[in-house]
MARMIKE-221817 format. One line per 2 residues: number of its first residue (from 1); for each residue x, y negated, z negated of C-alpha. Coordinates in Angstrom, 3 decimals, padded with zeros to 6 digits, always signed. Each point is the difference from the previous one (the first is absolute). Example, Ala and Ser with C-alpha at 12.3 -4.5 7.8 and 13.67 -1.06 7.14 Angstrom:
1> +012.300,+004.500,-007.800; +001.370,-003.440,+000.660
//
This chain:
1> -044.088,+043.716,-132.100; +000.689,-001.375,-003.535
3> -002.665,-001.239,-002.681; -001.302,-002.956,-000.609
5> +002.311,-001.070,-002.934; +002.710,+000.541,+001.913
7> +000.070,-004.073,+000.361; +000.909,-000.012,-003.597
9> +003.398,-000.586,-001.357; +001.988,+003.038,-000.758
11> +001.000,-000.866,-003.592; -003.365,-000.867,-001.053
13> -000.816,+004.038,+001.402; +003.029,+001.339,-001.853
15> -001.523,-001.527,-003.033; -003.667,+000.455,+000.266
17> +001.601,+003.835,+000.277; +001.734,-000.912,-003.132
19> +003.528,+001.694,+002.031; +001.503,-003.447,-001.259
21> -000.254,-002.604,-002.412; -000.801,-003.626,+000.257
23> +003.603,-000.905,-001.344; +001.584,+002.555,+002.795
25> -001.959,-001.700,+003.007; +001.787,-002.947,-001.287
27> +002.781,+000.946,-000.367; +000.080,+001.294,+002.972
29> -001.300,-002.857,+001.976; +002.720,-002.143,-001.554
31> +002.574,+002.218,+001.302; -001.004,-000.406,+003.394
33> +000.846,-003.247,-000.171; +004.003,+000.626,-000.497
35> -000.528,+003.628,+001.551; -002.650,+000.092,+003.141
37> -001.487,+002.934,+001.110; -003.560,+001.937,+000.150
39> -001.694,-000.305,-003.902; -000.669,+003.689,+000.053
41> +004.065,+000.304,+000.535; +000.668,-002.381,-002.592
43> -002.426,+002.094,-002.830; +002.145,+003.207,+001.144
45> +003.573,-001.859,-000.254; -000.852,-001.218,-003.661
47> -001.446,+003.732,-000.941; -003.705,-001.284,-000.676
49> -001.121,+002.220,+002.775; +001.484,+003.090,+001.784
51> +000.011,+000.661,+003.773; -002.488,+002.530,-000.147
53> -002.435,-001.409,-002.526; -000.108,-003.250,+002.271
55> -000.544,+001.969,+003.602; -002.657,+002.316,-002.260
57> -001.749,-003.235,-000.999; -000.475,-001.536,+003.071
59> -000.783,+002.751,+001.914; -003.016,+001.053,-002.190
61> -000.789,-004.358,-000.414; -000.261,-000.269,+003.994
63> -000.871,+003.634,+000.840; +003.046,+000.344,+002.174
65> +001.772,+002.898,+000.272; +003.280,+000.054,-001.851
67> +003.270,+001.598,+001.915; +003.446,+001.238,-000.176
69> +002.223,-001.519,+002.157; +002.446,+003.095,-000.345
71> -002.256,+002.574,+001.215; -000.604,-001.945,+003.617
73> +002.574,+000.016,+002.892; -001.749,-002.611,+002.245
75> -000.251,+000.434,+003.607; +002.538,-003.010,+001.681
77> -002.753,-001.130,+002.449; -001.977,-000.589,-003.230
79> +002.972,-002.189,-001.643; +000.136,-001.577,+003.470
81> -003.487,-001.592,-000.397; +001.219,-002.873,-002.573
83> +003.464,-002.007,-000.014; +002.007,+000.242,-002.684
85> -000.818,-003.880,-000.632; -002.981,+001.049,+000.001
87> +000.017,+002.906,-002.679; +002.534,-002.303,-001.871
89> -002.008,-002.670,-000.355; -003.501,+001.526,-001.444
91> +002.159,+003.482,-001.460; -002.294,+002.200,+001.789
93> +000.840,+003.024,+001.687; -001.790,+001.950,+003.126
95> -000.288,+003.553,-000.714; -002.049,+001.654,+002.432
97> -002.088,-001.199,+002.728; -003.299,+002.194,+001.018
99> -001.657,-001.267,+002.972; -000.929,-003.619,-000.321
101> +000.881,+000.207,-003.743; +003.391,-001.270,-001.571
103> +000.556,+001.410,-003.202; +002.163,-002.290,-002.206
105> +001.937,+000.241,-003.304; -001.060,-003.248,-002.230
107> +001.230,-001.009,-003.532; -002.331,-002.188,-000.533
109> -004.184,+001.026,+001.487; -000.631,-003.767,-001.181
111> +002.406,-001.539,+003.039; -002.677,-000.893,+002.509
113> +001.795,-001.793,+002.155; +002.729,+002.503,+000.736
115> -002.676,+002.572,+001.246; -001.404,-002.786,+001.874
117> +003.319,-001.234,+001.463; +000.497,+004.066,+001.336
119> -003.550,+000.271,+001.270; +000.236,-003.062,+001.814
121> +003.534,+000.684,+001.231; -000.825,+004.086,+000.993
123> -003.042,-000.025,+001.151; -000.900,+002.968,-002.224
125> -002.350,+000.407,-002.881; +001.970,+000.297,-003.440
127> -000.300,+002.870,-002.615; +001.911,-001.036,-002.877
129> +001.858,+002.749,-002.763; +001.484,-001.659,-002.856
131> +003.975,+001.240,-000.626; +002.490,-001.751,-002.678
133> +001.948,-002.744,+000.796; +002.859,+001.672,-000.657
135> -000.513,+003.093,+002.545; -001.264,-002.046,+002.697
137> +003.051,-002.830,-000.345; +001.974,+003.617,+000.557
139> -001.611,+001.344,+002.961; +000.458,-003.370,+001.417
141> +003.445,+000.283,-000.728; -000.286,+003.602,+001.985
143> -001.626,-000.519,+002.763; +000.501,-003.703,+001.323
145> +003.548,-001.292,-001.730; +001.833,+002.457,+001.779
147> -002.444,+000.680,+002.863; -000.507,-003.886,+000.833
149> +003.882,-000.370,+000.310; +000.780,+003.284,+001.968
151> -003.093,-000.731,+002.341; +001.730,-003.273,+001.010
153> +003.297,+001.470,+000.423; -001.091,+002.990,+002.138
155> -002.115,-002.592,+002.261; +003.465,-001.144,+001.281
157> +000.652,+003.690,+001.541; -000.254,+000.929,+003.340
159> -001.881,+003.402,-000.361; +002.017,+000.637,+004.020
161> +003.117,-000.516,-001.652; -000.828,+002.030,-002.955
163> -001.136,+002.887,+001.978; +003.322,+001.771,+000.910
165> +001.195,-000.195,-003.915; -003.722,+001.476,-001.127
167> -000.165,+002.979,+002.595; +003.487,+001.534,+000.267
169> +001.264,+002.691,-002.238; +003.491,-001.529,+000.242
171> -000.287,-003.622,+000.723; +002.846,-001.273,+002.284
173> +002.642,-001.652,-001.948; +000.142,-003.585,+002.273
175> -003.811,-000.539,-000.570; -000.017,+000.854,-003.391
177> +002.705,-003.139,-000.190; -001.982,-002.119,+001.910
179> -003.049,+000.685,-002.291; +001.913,-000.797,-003.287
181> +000.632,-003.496,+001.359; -003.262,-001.022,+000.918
183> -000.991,-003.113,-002.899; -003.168,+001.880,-000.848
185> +001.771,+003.539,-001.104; +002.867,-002.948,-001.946
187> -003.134,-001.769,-001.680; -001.784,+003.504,-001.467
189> +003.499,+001.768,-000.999; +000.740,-003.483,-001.493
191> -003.267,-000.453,-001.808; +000.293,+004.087,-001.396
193> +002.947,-001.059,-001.858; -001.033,-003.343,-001.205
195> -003.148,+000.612,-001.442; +001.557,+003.331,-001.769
197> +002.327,-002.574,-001.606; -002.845,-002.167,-000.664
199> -002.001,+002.371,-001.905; +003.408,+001.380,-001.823
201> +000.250,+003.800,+001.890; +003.313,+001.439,-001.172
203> -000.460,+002.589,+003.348; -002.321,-000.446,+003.537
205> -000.956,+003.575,+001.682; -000.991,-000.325,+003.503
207> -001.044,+003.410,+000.709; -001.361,+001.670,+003.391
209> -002.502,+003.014,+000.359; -001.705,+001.369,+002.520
211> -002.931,-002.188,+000.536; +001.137,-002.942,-002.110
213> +002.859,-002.277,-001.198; +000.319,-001.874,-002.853
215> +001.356,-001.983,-002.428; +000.449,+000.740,-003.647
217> +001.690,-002.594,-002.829; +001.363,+001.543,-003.175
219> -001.031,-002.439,-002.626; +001.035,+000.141,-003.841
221> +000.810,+003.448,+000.650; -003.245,+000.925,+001.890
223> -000.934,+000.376,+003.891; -002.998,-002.064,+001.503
225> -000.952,+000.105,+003.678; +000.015,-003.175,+001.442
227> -000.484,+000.421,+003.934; -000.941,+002.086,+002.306
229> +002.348,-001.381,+003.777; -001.523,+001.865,+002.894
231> +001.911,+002.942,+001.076; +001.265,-001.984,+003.439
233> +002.201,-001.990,-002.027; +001.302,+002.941,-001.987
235> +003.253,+000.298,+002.424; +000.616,-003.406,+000.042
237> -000.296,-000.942,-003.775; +002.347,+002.728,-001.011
239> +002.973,-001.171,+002.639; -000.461,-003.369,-001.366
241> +000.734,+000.855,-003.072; +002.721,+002.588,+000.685
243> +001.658,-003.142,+002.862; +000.039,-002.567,-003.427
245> +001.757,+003.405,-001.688; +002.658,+000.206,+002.786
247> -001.510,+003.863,-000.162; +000.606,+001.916,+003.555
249> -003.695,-000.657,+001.447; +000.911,+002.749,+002.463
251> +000.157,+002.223,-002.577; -003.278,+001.434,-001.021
253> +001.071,+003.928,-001.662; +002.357,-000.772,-002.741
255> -000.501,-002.138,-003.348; +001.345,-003.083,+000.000
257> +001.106,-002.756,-002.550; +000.429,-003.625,+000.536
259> +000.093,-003.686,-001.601; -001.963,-002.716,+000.429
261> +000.920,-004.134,-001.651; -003.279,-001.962,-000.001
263> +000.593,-003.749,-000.206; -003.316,-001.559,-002.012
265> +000.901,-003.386,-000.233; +001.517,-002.182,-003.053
267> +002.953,+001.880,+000.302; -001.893,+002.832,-001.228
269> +000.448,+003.516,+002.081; -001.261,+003.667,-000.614
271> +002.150,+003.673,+001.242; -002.181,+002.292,+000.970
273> +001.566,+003.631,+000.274; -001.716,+002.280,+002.784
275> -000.445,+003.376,+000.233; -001.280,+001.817,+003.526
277> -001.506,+003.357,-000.407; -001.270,+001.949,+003.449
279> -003.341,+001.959,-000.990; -002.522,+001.496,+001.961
281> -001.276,-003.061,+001.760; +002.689,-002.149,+000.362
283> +002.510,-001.830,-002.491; -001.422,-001.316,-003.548
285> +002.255,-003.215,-001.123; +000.612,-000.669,-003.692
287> +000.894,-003.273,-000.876; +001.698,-000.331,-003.522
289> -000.098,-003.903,-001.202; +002.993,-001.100,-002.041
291> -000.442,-003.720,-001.602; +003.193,-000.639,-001.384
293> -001.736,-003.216,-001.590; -002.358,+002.559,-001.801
295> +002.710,+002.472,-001.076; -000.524,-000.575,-004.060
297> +003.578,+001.012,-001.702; -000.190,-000.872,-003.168
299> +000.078,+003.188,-002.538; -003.196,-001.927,-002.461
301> -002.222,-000.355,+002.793; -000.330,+003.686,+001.356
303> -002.703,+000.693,-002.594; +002.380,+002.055,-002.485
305> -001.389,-000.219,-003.395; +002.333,-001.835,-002.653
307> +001.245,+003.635,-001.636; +000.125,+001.454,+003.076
309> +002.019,-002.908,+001.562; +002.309,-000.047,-002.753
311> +001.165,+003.961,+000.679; +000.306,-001.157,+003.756
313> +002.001,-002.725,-000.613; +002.461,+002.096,-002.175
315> +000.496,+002.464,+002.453; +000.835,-001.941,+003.207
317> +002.475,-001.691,-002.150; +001.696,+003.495,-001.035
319> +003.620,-000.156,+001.476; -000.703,+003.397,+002.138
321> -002.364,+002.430,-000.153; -003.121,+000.843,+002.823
323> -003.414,-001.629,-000.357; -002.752,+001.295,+002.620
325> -002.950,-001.705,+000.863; -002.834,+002.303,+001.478
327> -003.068,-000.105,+001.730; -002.198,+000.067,+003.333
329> +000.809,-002.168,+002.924; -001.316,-003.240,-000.427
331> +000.239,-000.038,-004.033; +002.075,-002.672,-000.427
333> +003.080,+001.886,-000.329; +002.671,-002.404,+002.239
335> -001.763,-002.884,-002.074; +001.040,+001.433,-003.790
337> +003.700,+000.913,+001.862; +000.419,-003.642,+001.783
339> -001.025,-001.565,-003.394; +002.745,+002.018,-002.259
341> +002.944,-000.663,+002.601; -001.304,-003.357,-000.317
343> +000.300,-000.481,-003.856; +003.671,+002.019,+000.264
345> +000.922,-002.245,+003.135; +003.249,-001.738,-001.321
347> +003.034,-001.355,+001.682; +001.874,+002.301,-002.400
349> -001.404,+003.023,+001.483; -000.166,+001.516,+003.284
351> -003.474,+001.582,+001.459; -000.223,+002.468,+002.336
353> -002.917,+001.352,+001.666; -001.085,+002.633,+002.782
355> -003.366,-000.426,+000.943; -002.470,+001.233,+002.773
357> -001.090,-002.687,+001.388; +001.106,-002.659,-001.945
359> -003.226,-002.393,-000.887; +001.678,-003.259,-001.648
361> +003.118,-001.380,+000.486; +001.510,-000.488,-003.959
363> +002.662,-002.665,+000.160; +002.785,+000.919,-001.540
365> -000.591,+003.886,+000.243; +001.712,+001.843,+002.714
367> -002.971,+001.825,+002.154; +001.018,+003.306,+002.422
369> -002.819,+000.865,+002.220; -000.288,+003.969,+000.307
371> +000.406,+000.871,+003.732; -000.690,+004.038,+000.181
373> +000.566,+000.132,+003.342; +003.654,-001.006,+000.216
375> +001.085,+001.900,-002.885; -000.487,-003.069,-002.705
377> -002.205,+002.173,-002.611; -000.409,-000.847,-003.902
379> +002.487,+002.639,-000.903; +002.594,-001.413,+002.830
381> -001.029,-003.913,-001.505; +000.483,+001.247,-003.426
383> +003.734,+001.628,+000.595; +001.279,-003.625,+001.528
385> -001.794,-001.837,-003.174; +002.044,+001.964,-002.327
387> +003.499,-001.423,+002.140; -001.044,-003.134,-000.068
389> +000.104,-000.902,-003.470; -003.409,+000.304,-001.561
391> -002.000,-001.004,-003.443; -003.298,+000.644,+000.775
393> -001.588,+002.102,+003.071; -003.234,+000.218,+001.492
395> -001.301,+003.345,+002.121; -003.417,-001.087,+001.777
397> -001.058,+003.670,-000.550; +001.582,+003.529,-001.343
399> -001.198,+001.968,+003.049; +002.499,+003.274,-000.347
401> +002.109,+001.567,-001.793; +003.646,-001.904,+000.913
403> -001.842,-003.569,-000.350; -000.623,+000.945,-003.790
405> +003.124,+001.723,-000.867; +002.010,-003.019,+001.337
407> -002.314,-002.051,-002.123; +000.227,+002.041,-002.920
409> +004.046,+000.080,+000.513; -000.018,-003.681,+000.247
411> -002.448,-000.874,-003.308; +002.491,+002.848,-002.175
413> +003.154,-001.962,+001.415; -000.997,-003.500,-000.931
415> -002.682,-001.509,+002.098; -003.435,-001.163,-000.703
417> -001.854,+002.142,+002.868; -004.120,-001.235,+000.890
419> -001.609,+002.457,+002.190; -003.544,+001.274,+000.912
421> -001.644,+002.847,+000.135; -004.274,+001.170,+001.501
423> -001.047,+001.584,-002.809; -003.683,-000.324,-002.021
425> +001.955,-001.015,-003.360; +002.633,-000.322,-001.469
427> +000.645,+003.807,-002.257; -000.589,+001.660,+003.496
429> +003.215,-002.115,+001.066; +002.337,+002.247,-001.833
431> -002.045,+003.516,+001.599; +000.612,-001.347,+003.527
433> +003.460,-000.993,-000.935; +000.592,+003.754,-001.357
435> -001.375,+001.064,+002.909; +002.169,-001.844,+002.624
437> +002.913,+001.822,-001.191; +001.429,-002.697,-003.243
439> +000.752,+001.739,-003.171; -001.968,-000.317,-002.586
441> +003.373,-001.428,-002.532; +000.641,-002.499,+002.637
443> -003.773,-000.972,+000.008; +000.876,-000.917,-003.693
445> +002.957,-001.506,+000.053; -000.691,-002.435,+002.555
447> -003.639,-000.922,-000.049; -000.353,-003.367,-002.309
449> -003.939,-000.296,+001.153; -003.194,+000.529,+002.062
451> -002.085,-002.346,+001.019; -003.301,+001.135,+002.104
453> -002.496,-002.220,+000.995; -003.104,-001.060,+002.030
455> -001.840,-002.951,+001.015; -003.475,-000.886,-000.870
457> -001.851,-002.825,+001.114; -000.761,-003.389,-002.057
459> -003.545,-000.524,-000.817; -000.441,-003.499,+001.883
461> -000.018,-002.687,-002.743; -002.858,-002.207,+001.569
463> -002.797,+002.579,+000.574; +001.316,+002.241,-002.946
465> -003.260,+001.117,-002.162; -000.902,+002.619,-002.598
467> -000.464,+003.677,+000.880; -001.610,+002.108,-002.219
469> +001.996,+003.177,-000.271; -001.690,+003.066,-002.018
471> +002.250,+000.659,-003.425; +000.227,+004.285,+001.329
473> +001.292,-001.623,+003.314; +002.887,-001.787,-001.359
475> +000.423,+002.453,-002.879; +000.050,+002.754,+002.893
477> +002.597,-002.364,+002.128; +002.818,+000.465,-002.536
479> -001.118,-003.084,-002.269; -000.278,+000.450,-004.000
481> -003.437,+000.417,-001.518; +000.199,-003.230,-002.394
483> +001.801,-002.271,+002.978; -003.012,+001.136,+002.481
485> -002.655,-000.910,-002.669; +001.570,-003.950,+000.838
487> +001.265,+000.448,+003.255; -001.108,-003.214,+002.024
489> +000.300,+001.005,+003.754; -000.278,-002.399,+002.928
491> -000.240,+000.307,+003.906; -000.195,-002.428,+002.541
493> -003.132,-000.419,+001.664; +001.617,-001.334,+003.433
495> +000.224,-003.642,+001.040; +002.159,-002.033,+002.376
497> +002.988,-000.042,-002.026; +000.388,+003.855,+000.194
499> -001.690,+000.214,+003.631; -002.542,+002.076,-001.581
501> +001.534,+002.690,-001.602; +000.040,-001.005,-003.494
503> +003.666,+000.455,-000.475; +002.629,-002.084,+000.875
505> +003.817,+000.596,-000.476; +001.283,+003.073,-001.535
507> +001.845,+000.832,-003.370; +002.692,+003.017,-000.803
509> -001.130,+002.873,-002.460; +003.344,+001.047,-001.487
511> +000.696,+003.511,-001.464; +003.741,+000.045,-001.586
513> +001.824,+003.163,-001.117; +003.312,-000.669,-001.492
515> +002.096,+002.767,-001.044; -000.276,+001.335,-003.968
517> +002.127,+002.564,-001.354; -003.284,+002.206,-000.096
519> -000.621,-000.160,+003.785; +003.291,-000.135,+000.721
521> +000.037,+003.825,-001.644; -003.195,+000.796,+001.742
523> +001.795,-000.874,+003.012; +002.689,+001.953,-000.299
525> -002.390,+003.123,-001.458; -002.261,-000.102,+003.157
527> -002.865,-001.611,-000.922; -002.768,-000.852,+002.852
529> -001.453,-003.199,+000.710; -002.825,+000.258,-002.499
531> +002.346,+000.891,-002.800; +002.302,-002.584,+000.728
533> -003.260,-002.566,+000.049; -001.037,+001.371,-003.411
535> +003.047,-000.761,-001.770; -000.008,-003.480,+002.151
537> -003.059,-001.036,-001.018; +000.673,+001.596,-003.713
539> +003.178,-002.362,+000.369; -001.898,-003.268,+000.279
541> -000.359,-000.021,+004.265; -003.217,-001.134,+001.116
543> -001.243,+001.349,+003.056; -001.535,-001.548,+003.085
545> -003.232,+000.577,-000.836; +000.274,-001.542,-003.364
547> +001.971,-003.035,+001.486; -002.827,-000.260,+002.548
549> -002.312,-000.414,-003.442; +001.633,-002.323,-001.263
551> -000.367,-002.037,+002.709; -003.528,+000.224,+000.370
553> -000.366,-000.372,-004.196; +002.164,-003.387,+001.427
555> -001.943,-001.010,+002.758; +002.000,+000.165,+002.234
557> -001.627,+003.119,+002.461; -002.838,+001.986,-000.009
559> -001.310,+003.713,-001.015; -000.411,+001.011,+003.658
561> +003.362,-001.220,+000.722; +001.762,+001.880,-003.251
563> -001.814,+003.119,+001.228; +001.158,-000.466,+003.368
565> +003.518,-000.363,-000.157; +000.948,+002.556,-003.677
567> -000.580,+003.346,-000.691; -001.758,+001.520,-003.304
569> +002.804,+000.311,-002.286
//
C-alpha cells in the first residue's frame, strides 16, 4: 500500500527531495510549537512549499494516488462509515467504498496508526489517496459539520408526524403550526441563523426545488452551499421562519416581507430583514443580516483613498446641492450614505430620511419607513420633508420620475439631498437621469457629485501569500506597463481564519465624478456615458477598475477579485 520509507519522517523526505531546506524544516518545526498542526501544513503556511508540490511529492514518494477533493461528490452512506470524531481526529476522509474496500483521503501516507485505527474500527481493507490538508479539513467541513448537527436534529422527528406536511400540495394551516413548534424544527432554524452569524454571512438563502432543498450563506459577498435539509422538512422550516417574521403562514402566493430581532447574548442582538418569494416549488426565504455593532460609519474607514476622501468630504459639507451614490445591490451603498449623515449629524441640523426598509436606526436622524401600499411612497415622504423644516434629506432610492424632481427641487432650494441610484458607474448616472424625464440644466445645476462603487473581498491577512501574475495580464487588466513590471500580488491560500476561502472581510472600490465646468457643458451638449467618462477620467477621476488596482498594488485584494467586480475601462 505505501513503500517502505514511508516510516521515515516527512521533513527528512522533503529534504532528501531538496523541496526544502534544512533551515525551513526548522523553522518550521519550531513553529509548531506556538502554532500546532500537520508539518506538511506548516511548510505551506510559511510559503516553503505549495499545496500542490507537497500532495505531488508524496504521492509519487508512497505511490499513492493523488486526488482532488473538488471533483468528488461522495455518496452519504460512504461519509456514514466513519464519525466525524473519527475523521477529526486522524484528518482523513472516506471517499468511495468498492466492495470490501474503503477508499480514504490521507494527508499524511506516513500515519500508520490512523489507517490502522479505521481498519480495525470498519472492518474493511484500506486504500489510501493522498489529498492536502487544506481540501480535506474543507470537505470535512462539507460533509460532517453540517451533516453531524442536522443528522441529530432530524433524529428527533417523527417521520408520522412529518408525513401530512411532506405529501400535500397545500399543507393544512393548523399542522403546519403544530410542526413549527416542535424543539427539533426550533433547534435547526435556530442553528441556520447562528452559524451564518458565526461565519459572518451578510444574507442566508434557503431555497426549494424540485427534488431538493437547501441552504445557501452569502459570505463576503459570495454564496456557498452549506446544507442540504431533506425535502420533508421543507414546509415546516419555511413557516418557522415566516411565524418568527409575524409573516401570514397561510399565505403561500404573494411576496412577503418581515422582521426578525435575534438576541445573542452580552447584550449583543442581530435584525435580520426577510424576504418570501413563491417560485415553482414552493417559497425561497432570504434572510438579510443587519449587525448594528458591525455598521462601520466613520467616512476614513470606507477605503476612500486620501485625494479621493478629501473631494468627498467637501461635497457632503456643501450647504445644498445633490450627491448620488450608485451601484448594484449589495455594494455598500446604505453603508457610504449612513456614514455621511453620520459625520453631518449635529444638534444644529435636522435629518430627514425616507428609506425602504430602513436597516439601522441613526440616533438623532429622523427615519420614515416607505409603505407603498398605503400610499406612503418616496415622492409622498419627500413632499412632508420639505414642510417640516429640513437641512439635509435622504431618498433611499430615485425610482421615477416625481421622486427625482422633488429631489432635484429640494437640492436647488437649499437642501443637501443624498440619494441612490442602480447604475454600472457613475457617467451613466446622468444618461439614466436624462432618460427618466430630468433636464439636462437641472442635472447641472444641482448635481455636486457621484460616487459609484463596489465591494471586493480582503485577501485574508494570515494565509495571504505571493501570486505570480504575468506582466501582459495586469498590463491587459487596466494596470500601467512600468507599475506591472513591480506589481507584488497576493491571495490567500485558505485557512481557518477565512473558513477557507482565502478572503476575509471586504473593502469599497470608489469611482468619484464631481462636476467640472467641462462636463458640466458636455452635459448640457448631450454627451453619452463614454464621453462623459473620457472627460472624467481626463479630469483626474479614477475609475473602478483602477481603484480596484490600487488595492491589489496595496494588498489589500486580489487580481481575481479586481476582475470580478470592474469592468475594462
Amino acid at each position: 500500500m505505501v513503500s517502505p520509507e514511508s516510516n521515515k519522517r516527512i521533513g527528512e523526505l522533503l529534504i532528501n527531495a531538496k523541496l526544502i531546506s534544512n533551515d525551513q524544516l526548522a523553522h518550521a518545526l519550531s513553529e509548531q510549537k506556538t502554532t500546532p498542526g500537520r508539518l506538511g501544513s506548516t511548510l505551506v503556511r510559511l510559503g516553503y512549499l505549495s499545496n500542490e508540490d507537497l500532495v505531488n511529492f508524496l504521492s509519487v514518494q508512497f505511490g499513492v494516488p493523488a486526488v482532488n477533493l473538488n471533483d468528488f461528490s461522495i455518496n452519504n452512506e460512504v461519509i456514514e462509515l466513519l464519525s466525524s470524531e473519527l475523521v477529526n481526529k486522524h484528518h482523513i476522509l472516506p471517499i468511495n467504498r468498492i466492495g470490501s474496500t474503503l477508499i480514504i483521503a490521507v494527508s499524511d501516507p506516513t500515519d500508520l496508526s490512523a489507517i490502522d485505527d479505521i481498519k480495525f474500527i470498519t472492518g474493511y481493507n484500506i486504500e489510501i489517496t493522498v489529498a492536502s490538508e487544506i481540501s480535506i479539513k474543507e470537505a470535512i467541513d462539507q460533509y460532517y459539520d453540517s451533516s453531524s448537527m442536522l443528522d441529530d436534529i432530524i433524529a428527533e422527528f417523527d417521520d408520522s408526524e412529518l408525513e401530512l406536511v411532506q405529501t400535500e400540495d397545500e399543507p393544512d394551516t393548523s399542522t403546519l403550526q403544530t410542526e413549527t413548534e416542535d424543539a427539533p424544527v426550533i433547534r435547526l432554524v435556530n442553528k441556520i441563523m447562528v452559524d451564518a452569524i458565526r461565519r459572518g454571512a451578510s444574507d442566508i438563502h434557503i431555497e426549494p426545488y424540485e427534488k431538493f432543498f437547501r441552504v445557501r450563506y452569502r459570505i463576503d459577498g459570495v454564496l456557498y452551499e452549506i446544507m442540504k435539509p431533506p425535502m420533508k422538512l421543507k414546509n415546516a422550516i419555511l413557516s418557522r421562519i415566516k411565524i418568527m417574521s409575524e409573516l401570514n403562514i397561510a399565505e403561500r402566493r404573494l411576496p412577503q416581507d418581515g422582521r426578525i430581532k435575534m438576541k445573542l447574548g452580552k447584550g449583543k442582538s442581530m435584525d435580520m430583514r426577510v424576504s418570501v418569494l413563491p417560485t415553482l416549488f414552493g417559497e425561497k426565504i432570504v434572510l438579510r443580516l443587519l449587525d448594528q455593532s458591525n455598521l462601520q460609519l466613520d467616512m476614513t474607514k470606507l477605503g476612500l483613498e486620501p485625494a479621493t476622501l478629501e473631494i468627498v468630504e467637501d461635497a457632503i459639507h456643501q450647504p445644498y446641492g445633490l450627491i448620488l451614490v450608485t451601484g448594484p445591490t449589495g455594494s455598500g451603498k446604505t453603508t457610504t450614505l449612513y456614514s455621511a449623515l453620520s459625520e453631518l449629524n449635529k444638534i444644529s441640523d435636522n435629518i430627514m430620511t425616507a428609506e425602504d426598509p430602513i436597516e439601522f436606526n441613526l440616533a438623532g436622524i429622523n427615519q420614515v419607513q416607505v409603505k407603498e401600499s398605503i400610499g406612503l411612497t418616496f415622492s409622498a415622504a419627500l413632499r412632508s420633508f420639505l414642510r417640516q423644516d429640513p437641512d439635509i434629506i435622504l431618498v433611499g432610492e430615485m425610482r421615477d420620475l416625481e421622486t427625482a424632481e422633488i429631489s432635484i427641487k429640494a437640492a436647488l432650494t437649499g437642501h443637501l439631498v443624498l440619494s441612490t441610484l442602480h447604475t454600472n458607474d457613475a457617467p451613466s448616472s446622468v444618461t439614466r437621469m436624462i432618460n427618466m424625464g430630468i433636464e439636462p440644466f437641472l442635472i447641472v445645476s444641482s448635481l455636486n457629485i457621484i460616487i459609484a462603487q463596489r465591494l471586493a473581498r480582503k485577501v485574508c491577512q494570515k494565509c495571504s501569500t505571493r501570486e505570480e501574475i504575468p506582466v501582459p495580464a495586469l498590463i491587459q487588466s487596466g494596470m500601467d506597463p512600468q507599475t506591472a513590471e513591480n506589481a507584488v500580488c497576493l491571495a490567500g491560500e485558505g485557512c481557518e481564519e477565512c473558513n477557507r476561502t482565502g478572503y476575509k472581510g471586504r473593502i469599497a472600490l470608489y469611482e468619484i465624478m464631481a462636476l467640472n465646468d467641462e462636463l458640466k457643458s458636455a452635459i448640457i451638449n448631450g454627451a453619452n456615458t463614454m464621453e462623459l467618462k473620457t472627460l472624467a477620467i481626463k479630469g483626474g477621476m479614477k475609475s473602478l477598475r483602477q481603484s480596484g488596482l490600487s488595492k491589489l498594488i496595496e494588498g489589500t485584494t486580489s487580481f481575481q477579485e479586481v476582475l470580478r467586480v470592474s469592468a475594462r475601462d
